[in-house]
N, C-alpha and C positions, 0 to 999 in steps of 0.2 A: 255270076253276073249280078253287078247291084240293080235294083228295080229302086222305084217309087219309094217302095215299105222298106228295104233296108236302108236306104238316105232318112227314112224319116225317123228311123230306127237308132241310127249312128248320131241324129244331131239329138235325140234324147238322151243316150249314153254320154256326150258329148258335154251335156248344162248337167249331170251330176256326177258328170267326174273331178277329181278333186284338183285344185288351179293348177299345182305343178304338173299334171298329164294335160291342163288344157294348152296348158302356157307351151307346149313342147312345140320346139321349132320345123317349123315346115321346110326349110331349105336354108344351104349352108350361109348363109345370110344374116339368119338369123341366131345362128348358133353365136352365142355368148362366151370368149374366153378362148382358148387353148389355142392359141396361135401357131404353137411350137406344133401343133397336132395338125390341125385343118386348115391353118397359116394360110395366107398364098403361095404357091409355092412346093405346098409339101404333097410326100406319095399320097397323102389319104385325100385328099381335095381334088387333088388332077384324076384320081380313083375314080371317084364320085363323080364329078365333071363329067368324064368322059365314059363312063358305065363302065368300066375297068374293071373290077373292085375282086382281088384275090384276097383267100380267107385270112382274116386279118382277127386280132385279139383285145380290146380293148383295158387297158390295166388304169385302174386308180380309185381313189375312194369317192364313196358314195357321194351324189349328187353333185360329181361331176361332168353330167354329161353322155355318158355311156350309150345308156338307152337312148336318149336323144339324138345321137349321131346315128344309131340306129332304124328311128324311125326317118330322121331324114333319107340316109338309103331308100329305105322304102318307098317315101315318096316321090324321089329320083330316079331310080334304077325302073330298065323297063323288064327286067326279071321278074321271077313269081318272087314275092318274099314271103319266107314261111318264118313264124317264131315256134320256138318249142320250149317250155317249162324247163330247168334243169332240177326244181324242188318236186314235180309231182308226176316228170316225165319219165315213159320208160326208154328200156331196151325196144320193147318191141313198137314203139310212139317213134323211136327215130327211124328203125327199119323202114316203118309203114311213108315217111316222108321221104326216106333215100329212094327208095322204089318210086314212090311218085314223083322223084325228081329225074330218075333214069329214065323215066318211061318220057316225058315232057323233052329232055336232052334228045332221049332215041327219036321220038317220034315229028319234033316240030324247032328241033336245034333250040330250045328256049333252056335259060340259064334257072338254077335256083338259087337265091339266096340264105341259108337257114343262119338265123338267129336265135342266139342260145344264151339266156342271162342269166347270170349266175356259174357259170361254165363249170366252176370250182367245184360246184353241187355235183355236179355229174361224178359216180364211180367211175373205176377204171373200166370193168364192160360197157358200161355208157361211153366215157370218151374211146374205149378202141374199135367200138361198131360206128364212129364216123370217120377211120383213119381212112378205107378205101373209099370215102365216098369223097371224102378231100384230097388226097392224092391225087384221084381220076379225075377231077375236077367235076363230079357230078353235082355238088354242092359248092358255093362256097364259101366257109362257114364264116361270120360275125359272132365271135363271145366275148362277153364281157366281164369282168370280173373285179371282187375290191382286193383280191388275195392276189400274190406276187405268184404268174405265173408258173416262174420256174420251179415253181414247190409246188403248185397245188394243179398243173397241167400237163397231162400226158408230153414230153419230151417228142414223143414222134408225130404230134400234135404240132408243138412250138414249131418244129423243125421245117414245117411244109406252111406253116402262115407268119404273119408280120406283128409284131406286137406294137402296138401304139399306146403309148403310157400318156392320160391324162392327171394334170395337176387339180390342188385346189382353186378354185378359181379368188380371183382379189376381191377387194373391197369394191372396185371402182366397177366390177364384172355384176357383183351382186347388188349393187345399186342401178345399174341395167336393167338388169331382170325385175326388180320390184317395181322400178318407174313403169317399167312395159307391160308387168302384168297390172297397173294399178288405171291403166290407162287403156290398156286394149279391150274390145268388146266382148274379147275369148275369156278376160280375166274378168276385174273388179268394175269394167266397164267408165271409170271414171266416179264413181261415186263414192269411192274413200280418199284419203290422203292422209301421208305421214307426218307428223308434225317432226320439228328437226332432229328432239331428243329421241323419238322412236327410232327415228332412221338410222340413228349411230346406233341406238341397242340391236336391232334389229341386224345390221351388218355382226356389231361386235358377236351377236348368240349365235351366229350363224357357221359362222368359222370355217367361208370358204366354201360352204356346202350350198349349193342353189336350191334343192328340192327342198331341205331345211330353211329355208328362207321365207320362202313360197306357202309352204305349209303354215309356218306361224304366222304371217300377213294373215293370211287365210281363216286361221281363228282369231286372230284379234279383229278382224274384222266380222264375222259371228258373234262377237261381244257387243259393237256398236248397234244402234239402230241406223239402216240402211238409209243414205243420204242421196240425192240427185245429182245429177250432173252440173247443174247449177249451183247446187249446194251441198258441196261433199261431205262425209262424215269425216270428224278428225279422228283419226288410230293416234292416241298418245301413248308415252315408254311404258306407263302402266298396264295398259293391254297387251303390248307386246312382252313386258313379264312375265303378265297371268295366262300367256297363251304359251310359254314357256317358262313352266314353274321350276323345274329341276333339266339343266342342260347339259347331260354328259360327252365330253370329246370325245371322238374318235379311239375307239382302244381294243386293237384285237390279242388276246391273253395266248396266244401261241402261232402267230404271226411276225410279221416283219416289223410293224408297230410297237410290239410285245418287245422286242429284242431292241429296238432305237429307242425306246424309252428310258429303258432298263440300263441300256448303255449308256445314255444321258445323265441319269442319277448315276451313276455308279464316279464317271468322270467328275460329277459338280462335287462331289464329296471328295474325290480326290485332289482337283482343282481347291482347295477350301472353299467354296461358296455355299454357304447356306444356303443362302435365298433358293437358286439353283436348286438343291439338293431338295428343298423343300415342294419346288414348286414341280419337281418330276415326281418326287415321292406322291402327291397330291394327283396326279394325273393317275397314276398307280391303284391308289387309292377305289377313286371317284371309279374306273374302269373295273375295278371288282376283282382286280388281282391278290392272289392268295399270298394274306399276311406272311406263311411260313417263307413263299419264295423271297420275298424283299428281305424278312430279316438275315436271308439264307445270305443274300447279297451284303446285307454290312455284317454280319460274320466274316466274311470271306474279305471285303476289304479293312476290316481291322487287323486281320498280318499282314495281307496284299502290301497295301499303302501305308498305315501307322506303324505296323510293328512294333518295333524295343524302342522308338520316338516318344512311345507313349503306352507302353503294358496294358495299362487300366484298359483300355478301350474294348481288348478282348471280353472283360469280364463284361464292360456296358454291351455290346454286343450279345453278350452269349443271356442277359439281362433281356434283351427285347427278345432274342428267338421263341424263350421261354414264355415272355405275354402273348407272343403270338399264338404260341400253342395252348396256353392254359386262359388269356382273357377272350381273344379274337376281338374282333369288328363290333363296337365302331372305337371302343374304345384302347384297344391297343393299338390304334393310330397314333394316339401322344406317344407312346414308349416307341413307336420306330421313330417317331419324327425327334425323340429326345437321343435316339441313338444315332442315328442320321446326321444329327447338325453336330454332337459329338466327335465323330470322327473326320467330319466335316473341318471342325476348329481343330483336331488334333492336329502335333508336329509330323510331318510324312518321314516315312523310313520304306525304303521297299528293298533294305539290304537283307533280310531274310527271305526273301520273295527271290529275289536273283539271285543269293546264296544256294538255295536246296536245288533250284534249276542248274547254277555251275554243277555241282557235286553229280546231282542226278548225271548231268550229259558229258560228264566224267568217267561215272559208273560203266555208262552205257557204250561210247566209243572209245575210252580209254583201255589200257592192257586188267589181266585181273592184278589186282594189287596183295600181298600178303597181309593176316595182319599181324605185325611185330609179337617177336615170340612171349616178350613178357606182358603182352597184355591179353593174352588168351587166356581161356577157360582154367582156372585150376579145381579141378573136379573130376582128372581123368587120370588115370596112373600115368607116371613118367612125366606130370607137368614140373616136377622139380627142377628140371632139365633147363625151363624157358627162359629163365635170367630172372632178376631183381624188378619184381613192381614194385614203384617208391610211393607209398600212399599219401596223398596230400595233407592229409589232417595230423600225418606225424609230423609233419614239418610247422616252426612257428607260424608262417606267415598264411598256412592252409594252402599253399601251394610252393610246387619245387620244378625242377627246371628234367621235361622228361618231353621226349618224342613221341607223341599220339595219331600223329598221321602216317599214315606208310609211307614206305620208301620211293623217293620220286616226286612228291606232294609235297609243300611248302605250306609254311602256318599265312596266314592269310590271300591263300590262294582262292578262296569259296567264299567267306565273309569280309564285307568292307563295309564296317558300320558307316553311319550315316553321324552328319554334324550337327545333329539335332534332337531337341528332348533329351529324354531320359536313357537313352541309347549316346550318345555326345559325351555326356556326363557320366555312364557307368564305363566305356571307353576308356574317359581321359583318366578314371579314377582306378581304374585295373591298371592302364600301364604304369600307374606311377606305383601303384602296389608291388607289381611284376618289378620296377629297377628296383624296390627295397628289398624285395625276396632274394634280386639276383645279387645285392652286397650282402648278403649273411650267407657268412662259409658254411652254414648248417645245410642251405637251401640248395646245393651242388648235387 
């Protein structure tokens, strides 16, 4: 029960807590953003409305709102709402609240709510000592998380609650929140204000992210000497810099993030765009992913994409792996970005790429194929027997006219060069070799 001392208690916690827990919305109202979430209209709002609220999952990146929506429950619902740590909490911390949730269900029909942030954080004994307590509905749970569920959440979890994916929030979301907290008496109380260029930096550093927003207001306003109501302090773009000196984006190295990025570059380079190629590579970067894995990626699309369009590319390629491993960070970033926009501007060929894959799923569903008797091993007694291998270098032209692929198998049935680069031109300049070889009676 709150007394006296814990009210006077909470509004101390309360002025030194930091603006983005002040600024948190007390009811759905006030919640900023995600329409498609807590819309009019949708399960999670009529939920809430109506005390409803079955264990439901919270998915999206940080300073989306998560917690937010959570602490609105809270102040909603006429349930116990319990949180639990998923960083410092145990096995035996959620026991101890399942129990006190059965007991509260047995004895007085009352609901618990347990919220669990970070969810992701939870082991597997963690998340499977709250399956029976979600099924029976002894709890029911609220997690939230910035990692994509279905990789990082017990499955018999997902199965029995609702996932509700929030987005980034906009620009026009984030200039909300900064007018309200610059204004409201929970936040900056009215005694700062943004002058125009802060405001766009301030949006631009933010990237969507509202607690990120909140927070740099927050020290660039710690920079100013404290103004009146009457006469605000101006926060200019320079405060909002120095109160965000180095801004890294969003970037988790073995997530879903990890793998959309990575996909992004890999396409811009395929796409020829530099710019593109550059500007994923750069996110790459900045996010502290391992030089060897990206050069591993344009390795891989210098035969993918370039192939025999353009040879060189492999060696540029196989060029940066090498700085990767032998210079590293910060400055084997030139040599990927020089390798990068290289095969970025290469001619595309991806007729070796879907050659070895014909042959391969040839190999594989096709019948077993022999291989032609004269082109076996002569190294074994009785290869006398095999027929006539015609060797090409005794012929003028360095090549003659012989069957190399097994029987059944036709000559460009696996490779169909490309009309481009240096693959185009060694093409047109073979077959025209190949009709001279085939008018010399020698070449038969």
């Amino acid at each position: 029960m709150d007394t006296l001392f814990t009210e006077i208690e909470n509004e101390r916690k309360s002025k030194v807590a930091p603006l983005a827990v002040r600024m948190r919305p007390r009811s759905l109202e006030e919640v900023v953003g995600q329409s498609e979430a807590v819309g009019e209209g949708s399960w999670l709002r009529n939920a809430i409305e109506h005390d409803q609220l079955s264990s439901v999952i919270l998915f999206g990146p940080a300073g989306t709102g998560k917690t937010s929506l959570a602490h609105v429950i809270a102040e909603t619902t006429k349930a116990t709402f319990v949180e639990v740590s998923a960083i410092g909490g145990t096995v035996a911390d959620l026991r101890r609240e399942i129990d006190a949730a059965e007991k509260r269900l047995t004895m007085s029909n009352a609901r618990t709510i347990l919220f669990v942030d970070e969810i992701h954080r939870f082991n597997r004994s963690q998340q499977d000592a709250l399956l029976h307590a979600v099924e029976n509905r002894i709890v029911v749970l609220v997690g939230a998380t910035t990692e994509n569920p279905f990789f990082e959440v017990n499955s018999a979890l997902i199965s029995r609650s609702r996932i509700v994916e929030l987005g980034l929030l906009s620009d026009e979301d984030i200039s909300l929140l900064v007018d309200r907290a610059l204004e409201d008496s929970r936040g900056l109380d009215g005694c700062y204000k943004l002058d125009k260029q802060a405001k766009e930096a301030l949006l631009l550093l933010a990237g969507g992210d509202g607690r990120a927003a909140l927070t740099t207001l927050e020290l660039a306003a710690d920079l100013q000497e404290p103004g009146t109501r009457k006469k605000p302090a101006v926060i200019d773009e320079e405060a909002i810099r120095m109160a965000t000196p180095h801004r890294s984006l969003p970037y988790d190295k073995n997530k879903d993030m990890h793998y959309d990025i990575i996909s992004a570059f890999i396409k811009s380079m395929r796409g020829s765009d530099p710019d593109a190629t550059l500007y994923w590579l750069a996110r790459m970067i900045d996010g502290g992913e391992d030089p060897k894995f990206i050069a591993r990626r344009i390795f891989i699309a210098a035969s993918e994409d370039v192939g025999n369009a353009d040879p060189q590319a492999l060696l540029i390629a196989e060029a940066a792996f090498k700085s990767a491993e032998v210079i590293g960070y910060p400055e084997c970033a030139i040599n990927l970005a020089q390798a990068a926009t290289y095969i970025a501007l290469a001619p595309k060929s991806n007729a070796a790429c879907t050659g070895i894959f014909a042959a391969l799923d040839e190999v594989r569903k096709g019948p077993l194929r022999q291989v032609p008797d004269y082109l076996r091993d002569r190294h074994r007694p009785g290869s006398n027997e095999y027929g006539e291998y015609k060797y090409p270098h005794s012929y003028p032209s360095g090549w003659v006219a012989q069957r190399y692929l097994p029987e059944g198998l036709t000559r460009g049935c696996f490779y169909k060069p490309s009309s481009r680069g240096w693959e185009a031109y060694r093409s047109e300049a073979f077959a025209r070799d190949r009709l001279d070889a085939e008018d010399d009676p020698r070449a038969k």
